[in-house]
C-alpha positions as CSV (number, residue, x, y, z in Angstrom):
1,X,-49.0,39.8,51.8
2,X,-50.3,37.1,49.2
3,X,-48.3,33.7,50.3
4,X,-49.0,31.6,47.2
5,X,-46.4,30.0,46.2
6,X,-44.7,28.6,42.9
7,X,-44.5,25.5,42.0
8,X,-41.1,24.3,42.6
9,X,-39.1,22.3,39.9
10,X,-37.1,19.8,42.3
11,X,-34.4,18.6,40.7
12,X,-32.5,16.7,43.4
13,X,-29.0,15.4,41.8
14,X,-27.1,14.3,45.5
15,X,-29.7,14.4,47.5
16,X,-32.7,15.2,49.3
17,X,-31.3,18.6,50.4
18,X,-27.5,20.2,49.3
19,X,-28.0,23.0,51.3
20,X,-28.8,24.1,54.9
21,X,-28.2,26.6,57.6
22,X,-30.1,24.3,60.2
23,X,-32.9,25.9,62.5
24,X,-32.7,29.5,61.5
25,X,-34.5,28.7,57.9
26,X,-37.2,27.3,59.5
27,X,-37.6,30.4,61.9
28,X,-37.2,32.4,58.2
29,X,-40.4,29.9,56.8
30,X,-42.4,30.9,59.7
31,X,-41.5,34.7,59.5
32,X,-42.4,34.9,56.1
33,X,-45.4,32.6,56.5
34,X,-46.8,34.8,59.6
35,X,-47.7,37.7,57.3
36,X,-46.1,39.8,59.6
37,X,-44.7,43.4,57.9
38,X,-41.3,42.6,57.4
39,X,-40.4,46.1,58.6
40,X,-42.1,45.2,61.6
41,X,-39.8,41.7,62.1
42,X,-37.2,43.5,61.4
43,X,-37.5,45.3,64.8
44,X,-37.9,43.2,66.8
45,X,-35.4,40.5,65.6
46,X,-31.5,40.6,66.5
47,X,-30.5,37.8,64.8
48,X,-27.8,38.6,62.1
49,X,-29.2,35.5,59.6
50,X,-33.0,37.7,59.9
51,X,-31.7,40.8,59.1
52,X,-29.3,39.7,56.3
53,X,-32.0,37.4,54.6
54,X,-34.7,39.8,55.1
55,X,-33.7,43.0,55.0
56,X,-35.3,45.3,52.2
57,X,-31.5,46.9,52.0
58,X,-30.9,43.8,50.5
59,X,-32.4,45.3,47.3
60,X,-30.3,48.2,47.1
61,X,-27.4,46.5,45.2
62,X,-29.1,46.9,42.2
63,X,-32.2,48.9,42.5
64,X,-31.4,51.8,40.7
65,X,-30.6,49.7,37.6
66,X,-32.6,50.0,34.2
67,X,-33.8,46.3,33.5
68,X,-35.1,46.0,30.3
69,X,-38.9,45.2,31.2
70,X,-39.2,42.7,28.6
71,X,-35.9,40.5,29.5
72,X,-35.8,37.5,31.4
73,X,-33.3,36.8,33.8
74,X,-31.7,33.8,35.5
75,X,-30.8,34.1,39.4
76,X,-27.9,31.7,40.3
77,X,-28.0,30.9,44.4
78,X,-31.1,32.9,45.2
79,X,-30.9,31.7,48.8
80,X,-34.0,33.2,50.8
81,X,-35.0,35.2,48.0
82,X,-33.8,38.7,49.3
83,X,-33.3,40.2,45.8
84,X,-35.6,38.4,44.2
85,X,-38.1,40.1,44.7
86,X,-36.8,43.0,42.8
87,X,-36.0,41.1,39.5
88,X,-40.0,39.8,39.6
89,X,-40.8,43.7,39.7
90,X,-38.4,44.7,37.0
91,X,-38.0,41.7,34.4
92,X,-41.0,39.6,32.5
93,X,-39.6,36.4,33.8
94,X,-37.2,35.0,36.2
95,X,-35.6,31.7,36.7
96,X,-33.8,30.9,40.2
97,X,-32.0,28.4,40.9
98,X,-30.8,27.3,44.4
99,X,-29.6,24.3,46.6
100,X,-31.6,24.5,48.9
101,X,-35.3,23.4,49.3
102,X,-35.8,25.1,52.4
103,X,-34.6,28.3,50.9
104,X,-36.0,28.2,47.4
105,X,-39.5,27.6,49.5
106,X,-38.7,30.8,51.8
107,X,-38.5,32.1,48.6
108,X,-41.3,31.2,46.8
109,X,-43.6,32.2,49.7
110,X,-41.7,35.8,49.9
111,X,-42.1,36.0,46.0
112,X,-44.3,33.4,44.3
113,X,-47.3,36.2,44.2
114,X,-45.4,38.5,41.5
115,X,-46.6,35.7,39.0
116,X,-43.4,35.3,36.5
117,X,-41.1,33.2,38.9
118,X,-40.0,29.6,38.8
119,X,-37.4,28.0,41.1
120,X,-35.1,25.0,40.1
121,X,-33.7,23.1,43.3
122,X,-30.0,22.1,42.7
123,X,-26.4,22.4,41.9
124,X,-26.1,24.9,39.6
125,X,-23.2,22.2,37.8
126,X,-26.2,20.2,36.8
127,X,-28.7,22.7,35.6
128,X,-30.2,21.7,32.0
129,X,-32.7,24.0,30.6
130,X,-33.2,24.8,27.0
131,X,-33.6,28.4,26.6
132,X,-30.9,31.6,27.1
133,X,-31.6,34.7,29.6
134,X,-31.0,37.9,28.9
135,X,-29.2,38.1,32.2
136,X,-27.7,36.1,34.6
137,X,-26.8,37.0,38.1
138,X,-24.0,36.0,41.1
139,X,-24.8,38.1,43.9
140,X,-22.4,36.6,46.7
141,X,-22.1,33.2,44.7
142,X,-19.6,33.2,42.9
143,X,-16.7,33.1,45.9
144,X,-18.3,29.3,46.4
145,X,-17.6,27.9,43.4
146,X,-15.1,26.0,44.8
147,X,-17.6,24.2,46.4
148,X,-20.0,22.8,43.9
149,X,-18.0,23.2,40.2
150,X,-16.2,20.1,40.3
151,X,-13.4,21.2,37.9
152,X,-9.6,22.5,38.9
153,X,-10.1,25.7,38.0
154,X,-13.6,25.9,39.6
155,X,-14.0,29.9,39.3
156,X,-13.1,29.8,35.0
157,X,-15.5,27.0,35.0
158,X,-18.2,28.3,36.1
159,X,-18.4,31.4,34.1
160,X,-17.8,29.6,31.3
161,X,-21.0,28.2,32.6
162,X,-22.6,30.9,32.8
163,X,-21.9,31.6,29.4
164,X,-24.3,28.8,27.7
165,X,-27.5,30.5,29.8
166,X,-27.1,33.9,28.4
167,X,-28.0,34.9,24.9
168,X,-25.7,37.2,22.8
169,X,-24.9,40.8,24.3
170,X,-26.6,39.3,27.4
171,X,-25.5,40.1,30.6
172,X,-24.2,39.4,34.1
173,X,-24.7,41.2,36.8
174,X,-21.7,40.1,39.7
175,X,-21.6,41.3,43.3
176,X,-18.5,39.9,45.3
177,X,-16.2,41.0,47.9
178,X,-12.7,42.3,47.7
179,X,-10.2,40.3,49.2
180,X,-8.0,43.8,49.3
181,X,-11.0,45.7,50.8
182,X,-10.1,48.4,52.7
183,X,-12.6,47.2,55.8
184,X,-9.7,43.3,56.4
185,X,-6.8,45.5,56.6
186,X,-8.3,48.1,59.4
187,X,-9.4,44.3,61.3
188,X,-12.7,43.0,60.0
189,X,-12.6,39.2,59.9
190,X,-13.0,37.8,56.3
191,X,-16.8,37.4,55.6
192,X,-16.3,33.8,54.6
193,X,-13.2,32.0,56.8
194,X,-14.2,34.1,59.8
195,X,-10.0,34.7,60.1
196,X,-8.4,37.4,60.2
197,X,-6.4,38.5,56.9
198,X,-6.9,35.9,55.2
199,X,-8.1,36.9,51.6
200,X,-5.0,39.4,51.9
201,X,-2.8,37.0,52.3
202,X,-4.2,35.0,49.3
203,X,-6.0,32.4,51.7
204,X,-3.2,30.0,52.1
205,X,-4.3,26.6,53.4
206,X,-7.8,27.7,52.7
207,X,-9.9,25.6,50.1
208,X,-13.4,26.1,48.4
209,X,-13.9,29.8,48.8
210,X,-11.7,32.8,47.6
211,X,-12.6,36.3,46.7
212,X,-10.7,38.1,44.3
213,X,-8.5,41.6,43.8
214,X,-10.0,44.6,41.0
215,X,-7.4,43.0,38.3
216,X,-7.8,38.9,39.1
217,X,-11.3,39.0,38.4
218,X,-11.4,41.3,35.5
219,X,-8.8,38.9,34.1
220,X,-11.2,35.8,34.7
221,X,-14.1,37.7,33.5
222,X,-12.2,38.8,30.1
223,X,-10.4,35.2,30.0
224,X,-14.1,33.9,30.1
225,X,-15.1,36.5,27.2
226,X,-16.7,39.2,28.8
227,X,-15.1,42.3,27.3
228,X,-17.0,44.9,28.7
229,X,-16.9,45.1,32.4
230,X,-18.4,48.0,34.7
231,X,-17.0,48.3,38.0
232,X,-19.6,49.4,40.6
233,X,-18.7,50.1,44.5
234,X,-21.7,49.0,46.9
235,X,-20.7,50.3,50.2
236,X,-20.2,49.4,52.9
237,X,-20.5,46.4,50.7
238,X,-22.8,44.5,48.4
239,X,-24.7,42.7,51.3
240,X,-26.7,46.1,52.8
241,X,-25.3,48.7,50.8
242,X,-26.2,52.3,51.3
243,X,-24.9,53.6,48.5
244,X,-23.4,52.5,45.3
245,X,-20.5,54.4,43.6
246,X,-18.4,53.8,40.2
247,X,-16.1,54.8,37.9
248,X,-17.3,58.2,36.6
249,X,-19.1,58.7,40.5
250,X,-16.1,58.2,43.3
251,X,-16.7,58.8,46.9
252,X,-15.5,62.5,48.2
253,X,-14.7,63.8,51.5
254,X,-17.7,63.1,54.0
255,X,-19.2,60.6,51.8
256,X,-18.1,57.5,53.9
257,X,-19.4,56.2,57.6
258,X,-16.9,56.1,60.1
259,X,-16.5,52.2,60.1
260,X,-17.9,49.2,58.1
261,X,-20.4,47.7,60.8
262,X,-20.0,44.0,61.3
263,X,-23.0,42.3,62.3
264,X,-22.5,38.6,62.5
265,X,-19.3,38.7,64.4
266,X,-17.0,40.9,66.7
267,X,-14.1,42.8,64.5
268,X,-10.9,44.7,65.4
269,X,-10.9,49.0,64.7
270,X,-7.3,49.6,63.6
271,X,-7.7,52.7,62.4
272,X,-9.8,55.1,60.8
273,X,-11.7,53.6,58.0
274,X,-13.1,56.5,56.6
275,X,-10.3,58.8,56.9
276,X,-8.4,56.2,55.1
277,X,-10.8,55.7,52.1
278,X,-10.7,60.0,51.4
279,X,-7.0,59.5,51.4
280,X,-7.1,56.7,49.1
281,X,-9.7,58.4,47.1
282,X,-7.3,61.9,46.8
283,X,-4.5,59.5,45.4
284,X,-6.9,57.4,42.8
285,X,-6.9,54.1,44.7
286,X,-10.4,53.8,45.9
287,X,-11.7,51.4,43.4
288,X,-8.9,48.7,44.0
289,X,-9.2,48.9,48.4
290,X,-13.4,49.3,47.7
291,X,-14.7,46.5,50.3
292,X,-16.7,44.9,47.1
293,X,-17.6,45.1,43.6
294,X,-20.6,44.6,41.6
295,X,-19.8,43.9,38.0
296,X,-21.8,44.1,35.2
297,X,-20.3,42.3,32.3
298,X,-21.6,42.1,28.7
299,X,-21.3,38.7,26.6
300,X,-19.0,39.2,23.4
């Protein structure tokens, strides 16, 4: 694997680093440094943090879309770089931005050899650049913005951000989670409290991070003035998705596993998940208990 890496545009606004998940990135730097197969890392490591940063599965969220070749494409929190990779191989030219210098380097080693990448370190709140993509994406980002949009309605903000980076009849490509998924009612811990039920029950007391139902977000989206907005099912969700469904392709009987897998923590099994999802899907109500969307959402 060809290691060379990008030159990075550090653009520190609070800070020498914003971001940091501690030792684990600098296992990830090694790993990717080692030039190691990743298949081959892959076996032999257990940790959750490898697999979910490393994984090629990673890639299957949007794999089977048709990029224009020509387009570029802005990456909002591209994190370790796990789908980076594919938007090098399917776009002329890509633009990540990040808040993390220790990730946006794992990055640049995993990808800076495709040739048409460049990584900004910073919050996304304070990125300036000049020129307009042709799309823009949130792939598990835009549950955070609570975090770094320092507005009071942090989640309308920042797609009104997103806005000013995409040229007309651009795009955005979103990947969240459901807060109704089907996967926190049958006793999976909510990816991002770790508590039990607590994007059902409209994460009271909780601040920074929220996922949203099918209607709330296609409200914020159209609110924002996205007008066309594809709903897409990753399942058994967005982060290693085996298969991707949508409106005019809904799961059937024996399509689904047994049981969402969690990996990063232990989980309740309340009842049968999949035996669940073919009864919602016989009624018409898949799309709404999906465990997450990815949304692609045209500008205009």
């Amino acid at each position: 694997m060809d290691n060379t890496e990008p030159v990075l545009n550090l653009k520190f606004y609070r800070g020498e680093d914003l971001y940091s998940d501690g030792e684990v990135e600098e296992r990830l730097l090694a790993l990717c440094r080692s030039g190691r197969p990743m298949q081959e890392i892959l076996m032999e490591e257990t940790e959750w943090a490898i697999l979910y940063h490393l994984s090629d599965v990673r890639e299957n969220v949007l794999d089977w879309y048709a990029f224009d070749p020509k387009a570029s494409l802005l990456e909002i929190g591209s994190g370790c770089g796990a789908v980076t990779g594919l938007f090098c191989r399917s776009v002329n030219r890509v633009v990540c931005n990040d808040l993390s210098k220790r990730r946006s380097t794992i990055n640049a080693v995993r990808n800076g050899h495709h040739g048409n990448l460049e990584i900004f370190v910073g919050n996304f709140e304070d990125l300036v650049l000049e020129e307009t993509f042709d799309y823009v994406t949130l792939i598990g980002v835009f549950e955070y913005a609570g975090y770094y949009i320092s507005h009071g309605e942090p989640y309308a903000q920042m797609l009104q951000r997103v806005k000013r980076f995409l040229k007309p009849g651009g795009k955005l490509l979103l990947a969240i989670e459901n807060k109704f998924g089907l996967k926190y009612w049958a006793g999976a811990a909510e990816d991002h409290t770790a508590g039990y039920f607590d994007g059902i029950q409209n994460y009271a007391g909780i601040r920074g991070v929220r996922t949203f139902s099918k209607p709330e977000i296609t409200g914020l989206l159209e609110q924002a003035g996205f007008r066309e907005n594809e709903f897409y099912y990753p399942m058994p969700d967005y982060k290693l998705p085996t298969a991707v469904y949508s409106d005019r392709f809904l799961p059937r009987k024996g399509m689904l596993d047994p049981m969402t897998t969690s990996y990063d923590r232990d989980r309740y099994v309340m009842f049968d998940e999949a035996a669940a999802y073919e009864a919602l899907a016989a009624d018409g109500q898949f799309p709404y208990f999906a465990n997450s969307f990815l949304i692609i959402s045209t500008l205009g």
